[in-house]
N, C-alpha and C positions, 0 to 999 in steps of 0.2 A: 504494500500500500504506500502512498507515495502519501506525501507530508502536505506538499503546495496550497493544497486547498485551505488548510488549517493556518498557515504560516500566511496566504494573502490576507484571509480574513481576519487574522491577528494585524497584521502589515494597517489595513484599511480601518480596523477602527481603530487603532493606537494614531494618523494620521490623521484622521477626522476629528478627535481631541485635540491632538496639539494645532494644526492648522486654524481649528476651529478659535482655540483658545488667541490667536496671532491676528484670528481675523477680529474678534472680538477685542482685542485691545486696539488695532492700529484703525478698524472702522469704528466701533461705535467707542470706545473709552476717549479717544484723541475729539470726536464731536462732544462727547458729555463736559471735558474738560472747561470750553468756554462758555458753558451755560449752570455753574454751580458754581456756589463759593469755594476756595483752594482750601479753606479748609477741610470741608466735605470729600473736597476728591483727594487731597491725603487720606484720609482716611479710607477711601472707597478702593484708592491704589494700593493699601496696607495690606487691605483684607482678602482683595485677589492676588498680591505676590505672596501672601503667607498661605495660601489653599494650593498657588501655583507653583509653590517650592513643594509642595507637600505629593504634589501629582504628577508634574511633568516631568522629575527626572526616571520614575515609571513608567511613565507613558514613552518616552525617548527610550528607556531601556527594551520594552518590547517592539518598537515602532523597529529601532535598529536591530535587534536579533535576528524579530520576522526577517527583516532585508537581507540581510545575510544568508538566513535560511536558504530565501526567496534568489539568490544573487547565485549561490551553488550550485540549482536547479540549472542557471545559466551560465554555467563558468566557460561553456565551449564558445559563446559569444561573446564573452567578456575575455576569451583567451589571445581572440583576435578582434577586436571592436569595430578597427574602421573596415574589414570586411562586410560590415552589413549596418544597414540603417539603426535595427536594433541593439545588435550592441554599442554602435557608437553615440544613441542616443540613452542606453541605458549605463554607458560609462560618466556619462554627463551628467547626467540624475545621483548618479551614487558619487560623484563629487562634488555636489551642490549639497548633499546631503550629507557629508562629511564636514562640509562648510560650515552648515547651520550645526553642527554639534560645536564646531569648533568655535563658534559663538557663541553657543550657551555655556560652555568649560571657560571661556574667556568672560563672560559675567558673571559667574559664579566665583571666579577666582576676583574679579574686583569688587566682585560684590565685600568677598569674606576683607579684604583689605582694607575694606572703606576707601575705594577708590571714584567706585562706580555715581557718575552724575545723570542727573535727569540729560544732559546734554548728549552723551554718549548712551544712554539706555534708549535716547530717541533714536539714535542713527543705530542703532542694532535692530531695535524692531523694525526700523523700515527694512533694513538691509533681508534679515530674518523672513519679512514678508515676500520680498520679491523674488528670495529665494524659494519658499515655499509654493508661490503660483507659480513659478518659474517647473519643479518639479511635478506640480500637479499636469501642467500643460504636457511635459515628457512624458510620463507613466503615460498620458493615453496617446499621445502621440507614436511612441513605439511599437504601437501598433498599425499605425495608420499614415505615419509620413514613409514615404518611399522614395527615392530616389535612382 
């Protein structure tokens, strides 16, 4: 019995949380901001980075196993990538996705420092986000762009 099925639909809902969570801060939190007093939205940003430490580095942990999993399944396309549309768009997607971890390990680590500024936690979500459409658009495309 082959795993894949189990491992996409682990893949897709550990994705749909965290994307979901990226879309939810960079669309509707970034609008709430200019329509509440900043005290209010300290507090409203307290209370979803203190629920979102507590869940996305679980959700990132299965999000990336599945891939993994899921990436094995593929390794004879990922062995040679620009041979075929799909794997050189699915080498692209698992380095964007490598990316976005590598920015959540790099706020985490500034976060513990007391480093980290609303200045730079903004240019991370956006970067974060466009990484994330960015990836959504490949997964289906890998199927469908040809060349």
């Amino acid at each position: 019995m082959t795993y894949y099925p189990i491992l996409l639909i682990l893949h897709l809902l550990a994705a749909f949380v965290f994307i979901g969570t990226v879309f939810f801060e960079m669309i509707f939190l970034e609008n709430i901001r200019k329509r509440i007093p900043k005290e209010m939205m300290r507090l409203l940003e307290k209370e979803v980075g203190i629920r979102a430490r507590q869940v996305i580095p679980w959700v990132l942990l299965i999000l990336f196993s599945a891939g993994i999993g899921m990436a094995w399944f593929h390794r004879g396309a990922l062995s040679h990538p620009i041979s075929s549309q799909f794997g050189a768009l699915l080498l692209l997607k698992i380095i964007l996705a490598i990316s976005v971890l590598c920015h959540f390990i790099t706020v985490v680590i500034l976060q513990k420092k007391g480093k980290l500024t609303g200045k730079i936690s903004k240019y991370v979500h956006i970067s974060v986000f466009c990484h994330v459409i960015t990836i959504v658009i490949l997964a289906k495309g890998m199927y469908y762009i040809h060349w």
